[in-house]
C-alpha positions as CSV (number, residue, x, y, z in Angstrom):
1,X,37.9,31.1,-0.7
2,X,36.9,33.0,2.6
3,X,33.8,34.0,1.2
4,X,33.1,30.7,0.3
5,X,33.7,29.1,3.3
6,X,31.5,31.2,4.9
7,X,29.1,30.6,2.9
8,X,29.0,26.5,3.7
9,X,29.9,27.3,7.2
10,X,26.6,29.3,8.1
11,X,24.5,26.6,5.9
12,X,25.9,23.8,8.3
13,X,25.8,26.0,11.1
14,X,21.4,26.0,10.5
15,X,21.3,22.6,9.4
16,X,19.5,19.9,11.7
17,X,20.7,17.0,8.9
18,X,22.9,17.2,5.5
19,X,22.7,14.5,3.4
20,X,25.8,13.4,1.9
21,X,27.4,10.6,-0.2
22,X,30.7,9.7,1.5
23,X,30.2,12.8,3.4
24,X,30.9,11.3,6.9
25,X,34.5,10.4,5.5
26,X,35.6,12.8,3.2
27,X,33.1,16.2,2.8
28,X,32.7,16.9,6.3
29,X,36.5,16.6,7.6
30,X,36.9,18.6,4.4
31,X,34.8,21.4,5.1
32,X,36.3,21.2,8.7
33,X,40.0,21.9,7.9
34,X,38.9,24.8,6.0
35,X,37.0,26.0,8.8
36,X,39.9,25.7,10.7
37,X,42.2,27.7,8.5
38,X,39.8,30.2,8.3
39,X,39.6,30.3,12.2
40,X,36.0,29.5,12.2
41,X,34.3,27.6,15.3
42,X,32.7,24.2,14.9
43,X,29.0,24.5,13.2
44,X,26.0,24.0,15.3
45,X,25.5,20.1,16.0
46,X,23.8,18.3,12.7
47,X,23.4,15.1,11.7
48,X,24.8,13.8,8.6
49,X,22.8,10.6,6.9
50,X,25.4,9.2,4.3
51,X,24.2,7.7,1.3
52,X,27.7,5.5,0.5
53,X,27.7,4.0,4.3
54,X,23.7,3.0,3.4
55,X,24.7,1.6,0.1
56,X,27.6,-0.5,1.1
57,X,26.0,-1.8,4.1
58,X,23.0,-3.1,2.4
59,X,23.2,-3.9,-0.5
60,X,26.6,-5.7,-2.5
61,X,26.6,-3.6,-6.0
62,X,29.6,-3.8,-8.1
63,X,30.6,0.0,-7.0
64,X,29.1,2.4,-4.2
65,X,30.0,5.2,-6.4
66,X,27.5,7.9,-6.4
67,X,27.5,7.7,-10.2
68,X,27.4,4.0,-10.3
69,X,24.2,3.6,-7.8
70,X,22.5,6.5,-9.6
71,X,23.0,4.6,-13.1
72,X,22.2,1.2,-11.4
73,X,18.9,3.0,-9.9
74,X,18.2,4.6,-13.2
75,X,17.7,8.0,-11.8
76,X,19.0,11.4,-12.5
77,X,22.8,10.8,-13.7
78,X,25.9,12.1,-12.4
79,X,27.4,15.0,-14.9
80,X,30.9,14.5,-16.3
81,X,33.3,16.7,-13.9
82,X,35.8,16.8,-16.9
83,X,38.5,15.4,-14.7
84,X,41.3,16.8,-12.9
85,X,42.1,19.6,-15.5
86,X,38.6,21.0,-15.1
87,X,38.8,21.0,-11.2
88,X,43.0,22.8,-10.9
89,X,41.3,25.5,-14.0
90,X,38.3,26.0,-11.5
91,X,40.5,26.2,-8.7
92,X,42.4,28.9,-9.6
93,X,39.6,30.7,-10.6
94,X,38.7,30.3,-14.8
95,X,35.6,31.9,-15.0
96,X,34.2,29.0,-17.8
97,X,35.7,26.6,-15.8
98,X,34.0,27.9,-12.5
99,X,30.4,28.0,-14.6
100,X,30.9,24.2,-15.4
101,X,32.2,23.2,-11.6
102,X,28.5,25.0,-10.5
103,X,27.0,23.1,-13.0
104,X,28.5,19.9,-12.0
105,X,27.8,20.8,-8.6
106,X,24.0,21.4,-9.0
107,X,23.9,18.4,-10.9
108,X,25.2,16.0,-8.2
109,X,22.6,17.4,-5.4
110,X,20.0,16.3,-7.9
111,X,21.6,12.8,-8.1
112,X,22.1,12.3,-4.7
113,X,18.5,13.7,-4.1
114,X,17.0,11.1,-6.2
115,X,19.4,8.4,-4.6
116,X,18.0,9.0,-1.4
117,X,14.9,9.2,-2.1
118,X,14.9,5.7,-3.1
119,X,17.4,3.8,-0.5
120,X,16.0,5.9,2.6
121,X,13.5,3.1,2.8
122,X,15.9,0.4,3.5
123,X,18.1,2.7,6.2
124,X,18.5,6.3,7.1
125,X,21.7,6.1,8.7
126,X,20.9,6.3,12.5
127,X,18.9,9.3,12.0
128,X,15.0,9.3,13.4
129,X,13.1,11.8,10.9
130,X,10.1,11.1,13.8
131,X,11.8,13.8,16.2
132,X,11.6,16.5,13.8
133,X,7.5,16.0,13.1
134,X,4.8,17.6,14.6
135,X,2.7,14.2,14.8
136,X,2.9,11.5,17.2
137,X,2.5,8.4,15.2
138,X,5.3,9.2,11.9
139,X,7.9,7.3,9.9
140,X,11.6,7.0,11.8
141,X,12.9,7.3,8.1
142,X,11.3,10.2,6.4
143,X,9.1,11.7,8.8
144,X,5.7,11.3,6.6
145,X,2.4,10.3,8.7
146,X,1.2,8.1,5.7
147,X,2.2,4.6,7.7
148,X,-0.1,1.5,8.0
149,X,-0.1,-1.2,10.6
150,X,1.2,-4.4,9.5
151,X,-1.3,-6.2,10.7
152,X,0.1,-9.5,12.8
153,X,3.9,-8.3,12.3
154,X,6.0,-7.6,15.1
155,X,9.5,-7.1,16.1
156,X,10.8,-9.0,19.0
157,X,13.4,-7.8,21.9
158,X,14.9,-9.4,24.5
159,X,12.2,-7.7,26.7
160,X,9.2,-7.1,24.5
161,X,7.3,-7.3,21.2
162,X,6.7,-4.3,19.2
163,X,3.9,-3.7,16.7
164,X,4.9,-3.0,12.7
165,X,3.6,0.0,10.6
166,X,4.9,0.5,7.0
167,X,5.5,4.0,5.7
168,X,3.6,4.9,2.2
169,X,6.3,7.4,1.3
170,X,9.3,6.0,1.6
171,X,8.2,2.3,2.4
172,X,10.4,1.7,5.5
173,X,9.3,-0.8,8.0
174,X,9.2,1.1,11.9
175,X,7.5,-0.1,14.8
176,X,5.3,1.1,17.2
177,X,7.2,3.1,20.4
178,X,5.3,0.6,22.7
């Protein structure tokens, strides 16, 4: 799996975010034990915006499955893994099995892609999309420009009151930097 692993490890290694579902608990330390067995160094800093943490804290669905949310969202569904004999056949290299795994694979990027799209609105997981734009005045959450002042809308501090804008793209609620 070297080859592999080499593989994710330059793609984190370039990446300024990955977005994830249960990635901050289970996909990252994954990856990062077999970087360690492969005596790799630790990837460039990225941030990771995980689409379970944003689920579970807020909103209360029945699960915060990927395949659950996706189904409750009525987007793109999740593809059937076919279980635990599909993923040992895989593993130990069965070419059909390996062709299905991709599959399986490709299809979960385009659920969690349409996931996202949707929830990013609501929270992006302590990561400010603003940073990486070009533009001064752009939504924390997705980064568009499309954003509106809500007029007579504010968001109070301790110390000061804030202006509201609303994003057209992703329809997140930031305010104004003073």
């Amino acid at each position: 799996d070297a080859a592999l692993v080499l593989q994710a490890w330059t793609l984190l290694n370039e990446a300024d975010i990955v977005i994830a579902h249960n990635g901050k608990k289970f996909d990252v330390p994954m990856i990062n034990g077999f970087f360690l067995r492969h005596g790799f160094p630790p990837p460039s800093p990225y941030k990771v915006i995980d689409t379970y943490r944003i689920v579970k804290r807020k909103f209360k669905l029945t699960s915060n499955s990927l395949a659950y949310v996706a189904k409750f969202l009525g987007v793109t569904q999740k593809l059937d893994s076919g279980g635990i004999a599909a993923w040992k056949a895989a593993y130990f290299g069965d070419p059909v099995a390996l062709v299905n795994m991709l599959t399986y694979n490709k299809g979960d990027i385009d659920t969690l892609r349409a996931v996202y799209k949707i929830i990013r609105g609501w929270d992006n997981d302590g990561v400010n999309m603003g940073v990486y734009s070009e533009h001064s005045a752009v939504c924390s959450n997705c980064g568009s420009d499309k954003i509106s002042v809500l007029e007579d809308r504010y968001q109070f501090t301790a110390l000061s009151k804030f202006g509201l804008v609303r994003c057209s793209s992703c329809k997140a609620i930031s305010r104004f930097r003073k």
